[in-house]
N, C-alpha and C positions, 0 to 999 in steps of 0.2 A: 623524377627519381623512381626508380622501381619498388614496387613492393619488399619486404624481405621475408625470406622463408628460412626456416630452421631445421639443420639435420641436424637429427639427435640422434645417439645409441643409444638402446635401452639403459646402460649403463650411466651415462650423462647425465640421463633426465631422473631417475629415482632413483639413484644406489644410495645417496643420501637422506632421502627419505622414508622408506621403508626395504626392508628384509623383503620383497615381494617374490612369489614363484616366477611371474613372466611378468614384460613391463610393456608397454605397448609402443611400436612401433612405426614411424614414417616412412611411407614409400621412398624404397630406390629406386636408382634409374633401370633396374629391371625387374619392378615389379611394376605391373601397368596397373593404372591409377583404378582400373572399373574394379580389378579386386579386393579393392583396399576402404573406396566409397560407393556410394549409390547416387549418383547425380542423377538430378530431374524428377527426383518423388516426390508425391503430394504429404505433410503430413497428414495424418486421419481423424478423422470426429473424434474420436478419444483422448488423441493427442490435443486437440485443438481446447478441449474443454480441460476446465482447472476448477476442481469442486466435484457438487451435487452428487448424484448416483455413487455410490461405493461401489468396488470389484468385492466378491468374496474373497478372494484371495489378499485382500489389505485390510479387510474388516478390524482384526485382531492386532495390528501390528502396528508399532509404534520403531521411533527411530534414536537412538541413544546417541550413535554418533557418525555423521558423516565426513570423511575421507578425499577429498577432491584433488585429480591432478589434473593438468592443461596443459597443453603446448599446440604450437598452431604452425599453419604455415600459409602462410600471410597471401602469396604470392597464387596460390590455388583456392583460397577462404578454406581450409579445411582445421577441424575442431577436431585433436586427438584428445582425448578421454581416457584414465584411470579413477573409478572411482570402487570405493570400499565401505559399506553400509554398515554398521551393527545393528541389528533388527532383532525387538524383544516382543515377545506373546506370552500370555497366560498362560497356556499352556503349547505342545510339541504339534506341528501340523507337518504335512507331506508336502504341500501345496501352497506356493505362496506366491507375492508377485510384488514387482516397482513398475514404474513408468517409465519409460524412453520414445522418443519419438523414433520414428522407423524410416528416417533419413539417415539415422548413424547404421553402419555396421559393425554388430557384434565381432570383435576377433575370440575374446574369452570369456567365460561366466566362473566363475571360484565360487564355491561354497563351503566355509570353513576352510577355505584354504588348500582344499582340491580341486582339479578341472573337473569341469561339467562335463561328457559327452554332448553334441549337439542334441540328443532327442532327448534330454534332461531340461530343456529349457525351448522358449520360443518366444517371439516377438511380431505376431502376423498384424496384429493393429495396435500397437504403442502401449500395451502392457506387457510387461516380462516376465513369463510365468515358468516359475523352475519351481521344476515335478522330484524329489528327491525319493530313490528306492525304500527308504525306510523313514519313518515318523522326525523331523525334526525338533531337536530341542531348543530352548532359547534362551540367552542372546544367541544370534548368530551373524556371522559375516557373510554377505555374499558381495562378493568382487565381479564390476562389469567394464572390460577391457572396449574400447570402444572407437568407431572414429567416422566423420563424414562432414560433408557440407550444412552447416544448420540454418533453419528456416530464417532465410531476410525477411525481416518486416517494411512492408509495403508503408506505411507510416509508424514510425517509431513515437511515441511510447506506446499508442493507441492499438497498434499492433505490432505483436509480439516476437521476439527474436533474438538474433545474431547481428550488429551490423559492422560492416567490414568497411570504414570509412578510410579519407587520408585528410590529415592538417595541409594548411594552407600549404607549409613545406613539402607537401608530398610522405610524410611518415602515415604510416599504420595506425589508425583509431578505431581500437573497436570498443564494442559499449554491448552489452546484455540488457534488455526491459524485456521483463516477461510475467507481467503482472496478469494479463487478461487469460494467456495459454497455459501457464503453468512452468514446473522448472523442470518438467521432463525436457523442452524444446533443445537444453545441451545440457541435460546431467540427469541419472537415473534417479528418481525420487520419489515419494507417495506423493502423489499433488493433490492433498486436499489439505487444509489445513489443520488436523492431528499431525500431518507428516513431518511438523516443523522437528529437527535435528536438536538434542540438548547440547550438543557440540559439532561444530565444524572447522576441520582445518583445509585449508588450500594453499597448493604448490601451485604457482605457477611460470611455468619459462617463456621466457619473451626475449627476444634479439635484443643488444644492447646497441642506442642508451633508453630503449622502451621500459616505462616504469607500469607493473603490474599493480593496480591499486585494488583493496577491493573489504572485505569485513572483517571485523575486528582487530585483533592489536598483529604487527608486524613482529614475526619471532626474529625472524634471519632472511640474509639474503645468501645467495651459493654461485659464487660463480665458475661457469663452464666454458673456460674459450670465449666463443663473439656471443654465447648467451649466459645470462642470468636468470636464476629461479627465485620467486618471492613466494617464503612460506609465511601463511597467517592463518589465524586461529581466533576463534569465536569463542568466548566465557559462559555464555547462555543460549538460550532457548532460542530458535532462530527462525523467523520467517521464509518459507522455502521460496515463496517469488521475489523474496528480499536479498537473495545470493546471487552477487552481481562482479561481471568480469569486467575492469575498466583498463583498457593497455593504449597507451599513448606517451609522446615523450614529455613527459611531465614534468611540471617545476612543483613545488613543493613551497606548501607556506603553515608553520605550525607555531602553535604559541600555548602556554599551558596558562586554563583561564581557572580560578577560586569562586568558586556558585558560592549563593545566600546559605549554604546548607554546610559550609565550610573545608568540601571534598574539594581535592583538584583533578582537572584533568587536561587531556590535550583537545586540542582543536586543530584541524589538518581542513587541507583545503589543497586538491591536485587540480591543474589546471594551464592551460596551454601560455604561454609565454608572451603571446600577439599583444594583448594588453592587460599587461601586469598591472598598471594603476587602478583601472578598473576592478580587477580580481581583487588588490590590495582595499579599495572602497568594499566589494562586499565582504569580503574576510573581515572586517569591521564592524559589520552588521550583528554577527553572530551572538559576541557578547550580552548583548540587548535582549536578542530574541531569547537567549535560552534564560536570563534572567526572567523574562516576563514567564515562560513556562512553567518554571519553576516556581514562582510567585503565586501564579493562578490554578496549575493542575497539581504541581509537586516535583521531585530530584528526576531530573535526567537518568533516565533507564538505564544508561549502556554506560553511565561511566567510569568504569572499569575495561572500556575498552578504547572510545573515541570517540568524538563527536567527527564526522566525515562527510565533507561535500567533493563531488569528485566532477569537471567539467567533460559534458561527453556532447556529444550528435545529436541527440534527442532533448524534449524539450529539459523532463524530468521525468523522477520515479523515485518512490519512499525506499531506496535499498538501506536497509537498519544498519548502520553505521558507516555508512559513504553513501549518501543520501546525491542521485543523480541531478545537478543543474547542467541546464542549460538553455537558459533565459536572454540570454546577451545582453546582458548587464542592462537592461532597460529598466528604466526610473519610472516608478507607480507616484499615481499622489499622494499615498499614506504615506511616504516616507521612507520605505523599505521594499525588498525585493518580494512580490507577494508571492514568487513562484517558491521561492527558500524557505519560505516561509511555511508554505501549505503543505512541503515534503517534509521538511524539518519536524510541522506536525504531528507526522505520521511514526515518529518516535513515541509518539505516545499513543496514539489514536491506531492503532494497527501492528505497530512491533510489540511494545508493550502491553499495549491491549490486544489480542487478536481474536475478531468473531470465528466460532465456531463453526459456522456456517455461512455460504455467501450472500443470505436471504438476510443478514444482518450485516450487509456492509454499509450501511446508514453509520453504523457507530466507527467505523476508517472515515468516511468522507465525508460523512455530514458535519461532525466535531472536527475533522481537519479543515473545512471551507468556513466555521464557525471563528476558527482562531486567524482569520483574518480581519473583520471584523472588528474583532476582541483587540486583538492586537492593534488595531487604529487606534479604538478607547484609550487603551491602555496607553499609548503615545500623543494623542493630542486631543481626545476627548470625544465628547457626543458627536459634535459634528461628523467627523471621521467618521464612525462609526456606524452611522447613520445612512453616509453617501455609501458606502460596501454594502450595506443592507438592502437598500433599495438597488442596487446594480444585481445584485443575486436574485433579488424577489421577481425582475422583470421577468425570466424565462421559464418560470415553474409552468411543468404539463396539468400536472394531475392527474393521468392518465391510469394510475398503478398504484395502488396503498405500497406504501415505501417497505412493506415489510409483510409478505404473503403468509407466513410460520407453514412452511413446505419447504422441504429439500432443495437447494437451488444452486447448478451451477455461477461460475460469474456473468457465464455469457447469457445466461438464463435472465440475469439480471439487469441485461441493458437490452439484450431484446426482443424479452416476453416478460419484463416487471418494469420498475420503477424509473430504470436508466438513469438520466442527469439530474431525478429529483433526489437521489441520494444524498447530492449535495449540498444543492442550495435550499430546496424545499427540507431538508435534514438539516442544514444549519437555521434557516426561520424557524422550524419546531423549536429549536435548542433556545432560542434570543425568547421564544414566546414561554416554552418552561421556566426559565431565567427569570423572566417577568411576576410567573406565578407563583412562583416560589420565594422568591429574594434572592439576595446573593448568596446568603450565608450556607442555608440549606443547599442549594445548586451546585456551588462550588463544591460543599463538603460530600455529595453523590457523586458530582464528577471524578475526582479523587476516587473515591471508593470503587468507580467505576474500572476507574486505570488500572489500581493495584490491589487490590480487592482487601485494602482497610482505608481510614481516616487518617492516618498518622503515619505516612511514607517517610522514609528515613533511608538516607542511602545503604546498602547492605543488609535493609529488615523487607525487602520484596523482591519477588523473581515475576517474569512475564506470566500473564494468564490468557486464557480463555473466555469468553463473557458472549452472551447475546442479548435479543433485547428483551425478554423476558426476567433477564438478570437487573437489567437496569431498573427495568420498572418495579422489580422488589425493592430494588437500595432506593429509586426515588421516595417508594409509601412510606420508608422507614424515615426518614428525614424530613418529610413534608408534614405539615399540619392536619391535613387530610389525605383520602386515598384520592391518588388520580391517574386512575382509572379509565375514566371518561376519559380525558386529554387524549390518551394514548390509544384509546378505539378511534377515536375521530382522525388525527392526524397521522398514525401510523398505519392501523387496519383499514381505512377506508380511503379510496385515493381522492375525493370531492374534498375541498375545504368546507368550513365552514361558515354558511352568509351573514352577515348582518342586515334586518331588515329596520330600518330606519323611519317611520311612517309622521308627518307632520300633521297637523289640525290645529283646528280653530283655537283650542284654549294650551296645548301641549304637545307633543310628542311619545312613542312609545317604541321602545327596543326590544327585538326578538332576536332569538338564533333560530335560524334553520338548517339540518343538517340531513345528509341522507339518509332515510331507513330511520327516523325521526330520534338518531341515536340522541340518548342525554350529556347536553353541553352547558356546564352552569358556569359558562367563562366569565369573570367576573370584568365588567368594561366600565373604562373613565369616562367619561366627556363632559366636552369644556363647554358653560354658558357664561358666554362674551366672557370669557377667559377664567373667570371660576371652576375649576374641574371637583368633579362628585364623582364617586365610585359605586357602580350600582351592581348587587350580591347577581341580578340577571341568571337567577334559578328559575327563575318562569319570563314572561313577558314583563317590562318596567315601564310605565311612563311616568313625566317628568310633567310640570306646569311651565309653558314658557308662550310667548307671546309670537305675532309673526315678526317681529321687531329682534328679537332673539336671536343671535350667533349661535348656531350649535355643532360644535364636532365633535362625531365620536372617534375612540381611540384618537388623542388628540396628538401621544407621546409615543404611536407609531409598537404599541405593546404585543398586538395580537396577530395574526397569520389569519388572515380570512379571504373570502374572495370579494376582489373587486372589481367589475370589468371595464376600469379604464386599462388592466395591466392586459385582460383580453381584446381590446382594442386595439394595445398597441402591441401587442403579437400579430393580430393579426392584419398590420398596416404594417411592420416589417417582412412577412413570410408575404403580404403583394406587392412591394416594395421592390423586392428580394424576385420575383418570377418577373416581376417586367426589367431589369436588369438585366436578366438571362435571357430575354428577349431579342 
């Protein structure tokens, strides 16, 4: 079956949407396509990065509310673009700018609702910088008419994009992840994370019986002839690599669930039809998972809008309220889907909470790989929990303190910092904070962490901002003592910290060693012949025991340190691993 492509008139695609001056348009059969796209551009280090370095021209500028229109044409991969910004500043500037990647061409730029002339505005490396003759005030709108082939990723999710797939039937699946590039790659945006929109709505047209799936609640659908438009709108603060296009022939599975917290909402689940049993087994899952969420961190973020898993191409990606799977339904031994699990997440860990900088995405991924984990306990206990723990602990580098306090792009951050210890080496910090603290305190930081109080309540919090600096105020404030140390040793420094364990003749005696002989007064159990004692371990401790004596330390698996059987076995899989490729 052939792809299908969409002619639209100006008029089809937004009369019903906006009052606009011009609406952008799909090539006819006599306009030749090179005037219309730029095929075969690279896009540019600017584009490619998402974060770090600020433009002066977005310093100041925040985004009230964004405006998004789509329509595509399938059959060419081409992405037509209308979008319309509100952009507010402290005060009036001349000079401002968004992001787009310079694979689209501009047809028009509006500011306030007038055309631009062309040397009012430019785009030579994927910032859009419009130069206005006189001082602007703010809010202000500026409208970017737009259209072109956008970057396919080479591997989806890892690398960033457009992907223009087909279902087994041969229909059109395309799917957006553009977590690592930014959401310039098809839509004008600030890409750094101040940029996130306090509102967003999206039109989008897609050939029928393609269902446009994608954030927040579904206002309308509009039908034109062989296509339809699906308009949807955002209620809150919105993650900008979280605005995600999902279009395929979708079935639809929705059911309105009642949280611990006594709100309701819906639960949606889009997803291709091959096997519905399946789909229907994890649409099942959900329930579970958002209770324990709620149980252990607090109210679901978004429900006022929807809880959204949306089945695409790609593995997954946290997109805030149609959260991308695409696991294939494979069965973990915790019991649940751990890939649903770890984006679902990210509703809290990243939408709800969003670092201010990418130098703090420890607090996305380290707390979203922690809630797997968590989530074993929470279903069948220690054991579980225990087997996830140690499956994450095998790969830690240590190469990079998980958290530099420097400006830092994302791509900065896998690599020239911390990369995959975000995760797992970020979720052992979290299980060995946990440790030190207790539950009661940990938990109630966590929370504070998310919604920046103790006492979340559906309707009394909106999304924040947080880094790790933040955290570790709320942790001193909850905690017994300051820890302080913890958080130099495991976060600032990339070495763990050793245990030296030394036997003799009448005893044994325990030290920490740590680099730059930072102070670590980690407090450690260990078990004689199955007695365990807790030892305060503020300086070196020994113990009286005989050679006859059973002695382990950390008996119950509490602390993050190094030990080099896991560097052993690193490094028997990476020769493992080259004599294979052999």
């Amino acid at each position: 079956m052939k792809k299908s492509a969409i002619a639209l008139s100006c008029v089809s695609v937004f009369l019903f949407s906006c009052a606009a001056p011009k609406s952008i348009t799909q090539p006819d059969s006599t306009t030749p396509l090179a005037q219309t796209v730029k095929p075969n551009e690279l896009s540019t280090p600017y584009t490619l990065k998402t974060g770090g370095e600020i433009s002066e021209h977005q310093k100041h500028l925040t985004v009230d509310k964004a405006l998004l229109r789509f329509s595509f044409d399938f059959d060419k991969e081409i992405l037509f673009g209308d979008t319309t910004l509100t952009l507010n500043a402290s005060k009036p500037q001349s000079t401002f700018s968004v992001d787009l990647d310079t694979r689209f061409t501009l047809q028009d730029v509006w500011l306030n609702g007038e055309r631009l002339p062309n040397d009012r505005y430019s785009n030579k490396y994927g910032e859009l910088i419009v130069s206005s003759s006189s001082l602007v005030a703010f809010p202000a709108t500026l409208r970017v008419v737009y259209s072109g082939h956008p970057r396919t990723p080479i591997r989806a999710p890892w690398d960033g994009g457009v992907m223009w797939e087909k279902t087994a039937e041969g229909q059109p699946w395309l799917a957006t992840a553009v977590q690592g590039e930014g959401c310039d790659l098809f839509w004008p945006c600030i890409d750094q994370p101040f940029g996130e929109p306090n509102e967003t709505e999206l039109y989008i047209t897609v050939p029928k019986p393609l269902v446009a799936a994608t954030n927040g609640v579904l206002i309308n659908t509009h039908d034109e002839g062989d296509n339809r438009t699906y308009h949807w709108q955002t209620k809150s603060v919105h993650n900008t690599y979280g605005i995600a296009l999902n279009i395929a022939p979708y079935k639809q599975m929705t059911t309105q669930f009642t949280s611990i917290y006594g709100n309701t909402y819906p639960l949606t689940y889009y997803y291709l039809p091959e096997k519905e049993d399946k789909a229907k087994a994890l649409f099942d899952e959900l329930p579970e998972m958002i209770t324990f969420f709620e149980r252990m961190i607090g109210p679901y973020p978004f429900a006022d809008e929807k809880v959204g898993i949306v089945q695409t191409p790609h593995l997954g990606m946290e997109h805030q309220t149609i959260n991308a799977y695409g696991n294939q339904y494979r069965k973990d031994d915790g019991g649940y889907d751990w890939l649903m699990q770890h984006e679902f997440a990210h509703e809290w860990f990243g939408n709800q909470l969003t670092n201010d900088n990418w130098d703090h995405m420890w607090l996305h991924e380290g707390f979203g790989t922690y809630m797997q984990p968590l989530y074993a306990q929470y279903l069948h206990g220690n054991e579980a929990y225990f087997v996830k723990l140690n499956a994450q602990r095998k790969g830690l580098a240590n190469a990079h303190p998980i958290v530099s306090n420097t400006l830092m792009s994302e791509e900065d951050v896998y690599e020239k910092g911390p990369a995959g210890d975000i995760y797992a080496k970020g979720a052992w910090v979290i299980h060995t904070l946990r440790g030190v603290m207790g539950d009661d305190a940990f938990f109630r930081s966590v929370t504070e962490l998310v919604y920046g109080r103790t006492d979340p309540k559906p309707g009394n919090f909106k999304p924040i901002f947080a880094n790790t600096q933040d955290f570790i105020d709320i942790v001193n404030k909850h905690s017994e003592s300051n820890l302080d140390w913890f958080f130099d040793v495991y976060l600032f420094s990339a070495a763990l910290p050793e245990l030296t364990m030394t036997r003799h003749k009448d005893g044994v005696t325990f030290a920490w060693k740590t680099d730059n002989n930072l102070p670590f007064p980690m407090p450690l159990e260990v078990s004689i012949n199955g007695k365990i004692t807790e030892l305060d371990m503020q300086t070196a401790f020994s113990l009286p025991v005989s050679q006859f004596d059973t002695v382990i330390a950390d008996p119950n698996s509490k602390v993050l340190r190094y030990e080099q059987r896991y560097e052993d076995y690193k490094a028997w899989i990476k020769e493992n691993s080259n004599t294979k490729k052999k």
